[in-house]
DRENPA-3360 file (N, C-alpha, C; in nm, 2 decimals, always signed):
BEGIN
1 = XXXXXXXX = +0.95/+2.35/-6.10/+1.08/+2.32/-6.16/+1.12/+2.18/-6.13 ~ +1.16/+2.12/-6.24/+1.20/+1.99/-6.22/+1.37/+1.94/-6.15 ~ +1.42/+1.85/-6.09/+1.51/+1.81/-6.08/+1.60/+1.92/-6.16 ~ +1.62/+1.87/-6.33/+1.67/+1.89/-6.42/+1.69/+2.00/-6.40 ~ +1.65/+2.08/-6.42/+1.60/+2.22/-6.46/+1.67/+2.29/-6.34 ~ +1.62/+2.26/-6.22/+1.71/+2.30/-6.10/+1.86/+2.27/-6.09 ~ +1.93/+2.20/-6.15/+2.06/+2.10/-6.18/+2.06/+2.24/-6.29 ~ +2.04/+2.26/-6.36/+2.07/+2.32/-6.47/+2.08/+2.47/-6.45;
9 = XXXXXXXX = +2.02/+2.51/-6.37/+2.01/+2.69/-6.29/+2.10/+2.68/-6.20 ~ +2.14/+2.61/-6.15/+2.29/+2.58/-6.04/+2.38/+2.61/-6.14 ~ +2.40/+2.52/-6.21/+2.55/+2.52/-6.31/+2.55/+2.63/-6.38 ~ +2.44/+2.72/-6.45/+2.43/+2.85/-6.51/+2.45/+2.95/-6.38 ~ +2.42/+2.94/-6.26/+2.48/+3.04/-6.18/+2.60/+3.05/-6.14 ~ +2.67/+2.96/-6.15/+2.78/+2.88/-6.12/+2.89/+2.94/-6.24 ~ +2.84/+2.93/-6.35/+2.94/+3.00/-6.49/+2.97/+3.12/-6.46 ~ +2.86/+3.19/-6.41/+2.87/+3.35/-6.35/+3.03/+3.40/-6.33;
17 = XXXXXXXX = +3.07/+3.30/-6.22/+3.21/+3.32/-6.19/+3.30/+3.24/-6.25 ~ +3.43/+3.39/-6.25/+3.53/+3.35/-6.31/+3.68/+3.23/-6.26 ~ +3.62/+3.23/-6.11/+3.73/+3.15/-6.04/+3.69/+3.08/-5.94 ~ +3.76/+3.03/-5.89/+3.70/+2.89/-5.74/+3.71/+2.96/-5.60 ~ +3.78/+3.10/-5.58/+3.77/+3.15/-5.48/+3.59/+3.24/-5.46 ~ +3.55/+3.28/-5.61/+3.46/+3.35/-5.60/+3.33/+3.25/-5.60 ~ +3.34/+3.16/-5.64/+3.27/+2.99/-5.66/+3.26/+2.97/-5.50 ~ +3.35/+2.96/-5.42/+3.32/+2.91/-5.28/+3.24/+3.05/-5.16;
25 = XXXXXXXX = +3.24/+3.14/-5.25/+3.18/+3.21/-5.18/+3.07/+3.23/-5.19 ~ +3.03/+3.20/-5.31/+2.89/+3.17/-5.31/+2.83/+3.06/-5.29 ~ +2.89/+2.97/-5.25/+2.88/+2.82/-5.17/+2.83/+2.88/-5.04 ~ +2.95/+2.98/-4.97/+2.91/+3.03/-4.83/+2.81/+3.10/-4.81 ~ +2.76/+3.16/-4.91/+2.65/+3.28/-4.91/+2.51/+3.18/-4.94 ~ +2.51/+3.09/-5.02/+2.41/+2.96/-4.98/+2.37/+2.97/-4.89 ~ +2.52/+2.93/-4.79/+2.50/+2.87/-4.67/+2.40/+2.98/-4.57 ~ +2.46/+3.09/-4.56/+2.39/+3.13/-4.47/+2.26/+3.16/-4.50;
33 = XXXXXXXX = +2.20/+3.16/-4.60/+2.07/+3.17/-4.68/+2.00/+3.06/-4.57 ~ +2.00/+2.99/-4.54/+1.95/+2.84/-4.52/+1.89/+2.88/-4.40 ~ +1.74/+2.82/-4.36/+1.61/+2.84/-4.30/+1.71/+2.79/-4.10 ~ +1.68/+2.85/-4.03/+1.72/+2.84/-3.92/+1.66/+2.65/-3.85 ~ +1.78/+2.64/-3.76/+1.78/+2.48/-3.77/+1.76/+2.50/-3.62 ~ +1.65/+2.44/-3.53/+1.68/+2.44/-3.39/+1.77/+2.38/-3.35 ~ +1.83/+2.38/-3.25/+1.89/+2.31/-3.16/+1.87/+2.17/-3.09 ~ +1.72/+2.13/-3.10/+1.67/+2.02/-3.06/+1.65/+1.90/-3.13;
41 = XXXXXXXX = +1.69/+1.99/-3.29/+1.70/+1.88/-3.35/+1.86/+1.80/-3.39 ~ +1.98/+1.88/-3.32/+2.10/+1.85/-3.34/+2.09/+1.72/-3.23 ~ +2.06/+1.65/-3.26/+2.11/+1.49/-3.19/+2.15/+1.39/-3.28 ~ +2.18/+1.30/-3.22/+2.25/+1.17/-3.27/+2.15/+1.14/-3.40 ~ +2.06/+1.09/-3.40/+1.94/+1.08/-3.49/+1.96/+1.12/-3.60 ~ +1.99/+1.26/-3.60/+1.98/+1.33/-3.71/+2.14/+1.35/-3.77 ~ +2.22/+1.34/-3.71/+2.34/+1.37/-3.72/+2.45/+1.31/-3.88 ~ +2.50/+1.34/-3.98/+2.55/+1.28/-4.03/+2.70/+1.22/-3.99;
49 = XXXXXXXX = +2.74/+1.06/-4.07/+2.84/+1.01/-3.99/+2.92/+1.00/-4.10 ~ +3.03/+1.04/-4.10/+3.14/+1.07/-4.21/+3.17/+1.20/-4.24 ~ +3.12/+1.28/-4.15/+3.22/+1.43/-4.19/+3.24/+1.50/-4.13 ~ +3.40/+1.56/-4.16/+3.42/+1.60/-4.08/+3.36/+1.71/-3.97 ~ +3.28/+1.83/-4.03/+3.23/+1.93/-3.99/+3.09/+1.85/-3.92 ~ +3.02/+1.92/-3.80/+2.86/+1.82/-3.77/+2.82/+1.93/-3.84 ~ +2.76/+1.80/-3.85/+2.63/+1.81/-3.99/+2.45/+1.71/-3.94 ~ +2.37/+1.81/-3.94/+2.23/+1.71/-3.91/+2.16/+1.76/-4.03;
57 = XXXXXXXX = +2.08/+1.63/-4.06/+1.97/+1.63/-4.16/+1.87/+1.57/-4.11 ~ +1.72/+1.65/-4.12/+1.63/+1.62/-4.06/+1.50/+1.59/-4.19 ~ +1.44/+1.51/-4.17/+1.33/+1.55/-4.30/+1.16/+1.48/-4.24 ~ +1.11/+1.53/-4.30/+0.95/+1.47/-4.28/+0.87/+1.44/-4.41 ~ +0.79/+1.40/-4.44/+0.73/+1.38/-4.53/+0.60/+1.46/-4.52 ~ +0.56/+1.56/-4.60/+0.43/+1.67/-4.62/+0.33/+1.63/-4.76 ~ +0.23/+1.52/-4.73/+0.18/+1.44/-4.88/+0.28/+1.36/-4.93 ~ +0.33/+1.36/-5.06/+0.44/+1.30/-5.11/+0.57/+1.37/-5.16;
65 = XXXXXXXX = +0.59/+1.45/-5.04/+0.69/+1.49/-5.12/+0.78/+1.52/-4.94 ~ +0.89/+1.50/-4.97/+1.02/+1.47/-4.87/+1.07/+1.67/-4.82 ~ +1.02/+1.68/-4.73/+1.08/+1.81/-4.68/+1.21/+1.77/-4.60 ~ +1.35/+1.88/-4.60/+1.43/+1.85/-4.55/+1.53/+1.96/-4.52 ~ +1.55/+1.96/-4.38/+1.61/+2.03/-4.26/+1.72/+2.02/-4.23 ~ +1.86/+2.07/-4.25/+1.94/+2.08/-4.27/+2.10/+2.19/-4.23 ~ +2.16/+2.18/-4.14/+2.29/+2.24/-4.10/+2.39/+2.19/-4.05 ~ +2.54/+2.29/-4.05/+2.66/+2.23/-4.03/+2.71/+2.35/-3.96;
73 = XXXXXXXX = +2.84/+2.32/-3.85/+2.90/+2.41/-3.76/+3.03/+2.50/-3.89 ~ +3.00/+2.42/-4.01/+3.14/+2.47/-4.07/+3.06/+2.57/-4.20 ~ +3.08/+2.71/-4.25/+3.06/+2.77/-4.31/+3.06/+2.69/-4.54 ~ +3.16/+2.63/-4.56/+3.12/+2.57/-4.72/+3.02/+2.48/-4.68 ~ +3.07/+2.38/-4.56/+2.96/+2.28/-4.59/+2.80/+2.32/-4.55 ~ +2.80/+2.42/-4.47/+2.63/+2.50/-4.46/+2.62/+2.53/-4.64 ~ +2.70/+2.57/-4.72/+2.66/+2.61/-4.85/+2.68/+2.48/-4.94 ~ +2.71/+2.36/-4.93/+2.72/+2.23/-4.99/+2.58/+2.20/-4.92;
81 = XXXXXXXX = +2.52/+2.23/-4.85/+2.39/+2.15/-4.77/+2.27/+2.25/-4.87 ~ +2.27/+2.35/-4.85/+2.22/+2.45/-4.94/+2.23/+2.39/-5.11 ~ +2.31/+2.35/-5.15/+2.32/+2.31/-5.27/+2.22/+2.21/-5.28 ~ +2.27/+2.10/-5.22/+2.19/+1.98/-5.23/+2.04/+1.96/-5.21 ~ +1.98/+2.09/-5.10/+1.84/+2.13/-5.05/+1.79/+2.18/-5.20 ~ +1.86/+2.25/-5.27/+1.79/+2.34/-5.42/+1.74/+2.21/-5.47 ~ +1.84/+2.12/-5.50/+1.81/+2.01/-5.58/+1.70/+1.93/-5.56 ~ +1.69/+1.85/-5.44/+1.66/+1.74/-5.38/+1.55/+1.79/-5.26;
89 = XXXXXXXX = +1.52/+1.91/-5.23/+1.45/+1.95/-5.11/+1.29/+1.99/-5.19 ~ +1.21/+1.92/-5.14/+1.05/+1.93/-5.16/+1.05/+1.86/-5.32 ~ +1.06/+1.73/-5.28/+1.02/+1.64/-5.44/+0.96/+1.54/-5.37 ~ +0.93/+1.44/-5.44/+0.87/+1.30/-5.39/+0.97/+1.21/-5.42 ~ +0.96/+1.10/-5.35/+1.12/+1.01/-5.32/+1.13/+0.93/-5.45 ~ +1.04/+0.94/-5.55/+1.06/+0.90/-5.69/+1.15/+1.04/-5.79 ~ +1.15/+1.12/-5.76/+1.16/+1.22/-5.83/+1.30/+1.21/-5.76 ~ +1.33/+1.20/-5.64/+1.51/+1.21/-5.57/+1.57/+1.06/-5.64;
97 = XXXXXXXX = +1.53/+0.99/-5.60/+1.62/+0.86/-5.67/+1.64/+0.82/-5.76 ~ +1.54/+0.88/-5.89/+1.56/+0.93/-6.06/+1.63/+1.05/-6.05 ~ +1.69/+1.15/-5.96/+1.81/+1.21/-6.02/+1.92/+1.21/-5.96 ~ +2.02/+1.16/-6.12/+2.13/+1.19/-6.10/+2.23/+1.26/-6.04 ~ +2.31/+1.28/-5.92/+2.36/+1.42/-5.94/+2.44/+1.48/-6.04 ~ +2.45/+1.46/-6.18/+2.53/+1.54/-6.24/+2.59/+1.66/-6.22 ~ +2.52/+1.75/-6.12/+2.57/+1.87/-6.08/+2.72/+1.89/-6.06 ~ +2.77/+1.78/-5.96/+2.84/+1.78/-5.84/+2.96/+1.78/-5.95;
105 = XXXXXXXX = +2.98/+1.72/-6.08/+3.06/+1.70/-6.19/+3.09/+1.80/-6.28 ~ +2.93/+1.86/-6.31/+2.97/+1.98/-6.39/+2.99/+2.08/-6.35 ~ +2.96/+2.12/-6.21/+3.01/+2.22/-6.13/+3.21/+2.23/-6.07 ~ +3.20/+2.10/-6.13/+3.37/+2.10/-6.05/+3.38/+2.05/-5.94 ~ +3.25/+2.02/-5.85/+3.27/+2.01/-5.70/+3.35/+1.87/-5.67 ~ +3.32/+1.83/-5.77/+3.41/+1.65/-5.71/+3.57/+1.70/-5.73 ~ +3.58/+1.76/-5.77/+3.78/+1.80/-5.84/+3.79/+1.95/-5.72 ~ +3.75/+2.01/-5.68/+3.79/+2.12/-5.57/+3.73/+2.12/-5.47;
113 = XXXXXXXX = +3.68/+1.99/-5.42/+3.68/+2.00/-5.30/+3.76/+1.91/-5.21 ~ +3.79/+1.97/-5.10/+3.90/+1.87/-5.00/+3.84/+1.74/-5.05 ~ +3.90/+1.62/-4.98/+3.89/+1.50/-4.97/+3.76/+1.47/-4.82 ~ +3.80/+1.58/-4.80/+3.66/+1.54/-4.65/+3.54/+1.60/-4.67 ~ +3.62/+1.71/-4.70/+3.47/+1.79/-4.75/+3.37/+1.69/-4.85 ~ +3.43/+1.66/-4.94/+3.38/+1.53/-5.07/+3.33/+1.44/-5.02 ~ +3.39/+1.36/-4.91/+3.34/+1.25/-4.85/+3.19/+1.31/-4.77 ~ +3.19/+1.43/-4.71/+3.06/+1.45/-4.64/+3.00/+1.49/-4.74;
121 = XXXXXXXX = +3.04/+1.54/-4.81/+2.89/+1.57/-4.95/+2.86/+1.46/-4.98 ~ +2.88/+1.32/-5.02/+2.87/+1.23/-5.04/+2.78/+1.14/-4.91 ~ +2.85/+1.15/-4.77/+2.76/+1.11/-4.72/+2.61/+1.18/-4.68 ~ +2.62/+1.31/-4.73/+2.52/+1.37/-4.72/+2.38/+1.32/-4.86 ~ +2.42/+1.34/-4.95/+2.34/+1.30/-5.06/+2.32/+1.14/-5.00 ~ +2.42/+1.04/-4.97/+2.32/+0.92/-4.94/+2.26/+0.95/-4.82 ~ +2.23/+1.01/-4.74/+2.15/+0.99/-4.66/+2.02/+1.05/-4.71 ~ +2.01/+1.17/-4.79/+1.92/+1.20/-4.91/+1.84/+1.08/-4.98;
129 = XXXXXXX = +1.88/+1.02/-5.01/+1.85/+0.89/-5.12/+1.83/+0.79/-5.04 ~ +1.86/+0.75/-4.92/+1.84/+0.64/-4.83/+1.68/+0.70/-4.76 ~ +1.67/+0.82/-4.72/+1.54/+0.86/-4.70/+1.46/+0.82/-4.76 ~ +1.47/+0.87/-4.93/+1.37/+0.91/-5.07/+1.33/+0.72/-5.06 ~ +1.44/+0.61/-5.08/+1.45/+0.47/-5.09/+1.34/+0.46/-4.96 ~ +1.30/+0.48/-4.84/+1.27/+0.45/-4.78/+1.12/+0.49/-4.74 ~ +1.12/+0.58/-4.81/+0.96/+0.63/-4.86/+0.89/+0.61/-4.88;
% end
């Protein structure tokens, strides 16, 4: 499945619901979906800087394509980290910095989310793209 196509099965699951309460719950339910994060890897290193909730992002590269490791102490943004993993998790760093996120727009997320929350999605995806750039 391509970027696209993944961007595109988000926002079709996303229509599912009728409202932003039932919308964030399935943000949360992402979240807890998400592959278990050790503890060893919660250091400075990995750590994102700009939000409020901690947040680590960890990644390695398996051939060419960018694997990435990922959790937060705060329940939406574990499901905003989940979001961004569907998209952007196991591609090659040509395939992440050719996509857009248009999701983040047609899902609404830029218009209902706090202002901090928004700011760590944001610093999250660049640290995404600063990886993929660095590849």
């Amino acid at each position: 499945m391509s970027t696209e196509q993944a961007q595109q099965e988000l926002i079709e699951e996303f229509e599912m619901f009728d409202n932003w309460m039932d919308r964030y719950q399935y943000i949360i339910d992402m979240g807890k979906a998400l592959p278990d994060f050790p503890d060893e890897w919660k250091t400075d290193e990995y750590k994102i800087q700009g939000c409020q909730s901690n947040v680590w992002v960890r990644h390695e590269q398996q051939g060419d394509q960018l694997i990435f490791s990922a959790t937060s102490d705060a329940a939406i943004v574990s499901g905003l980290i989940a979001v961004l993993l569907r998209i952007y998790n196991e591609r090659t760093a040509e395939e992440i910095t050719a996509t857009e996120p248009h999701f983040l727009g047609d899902l609404g997320l830029d218009k209902h989310l706090s202002p901090t929350r928004s700011n760590g999605l944001h610093a999250m995806l660049e640290r995404i793209y600063r990886v993929a750039k660095e590849a």
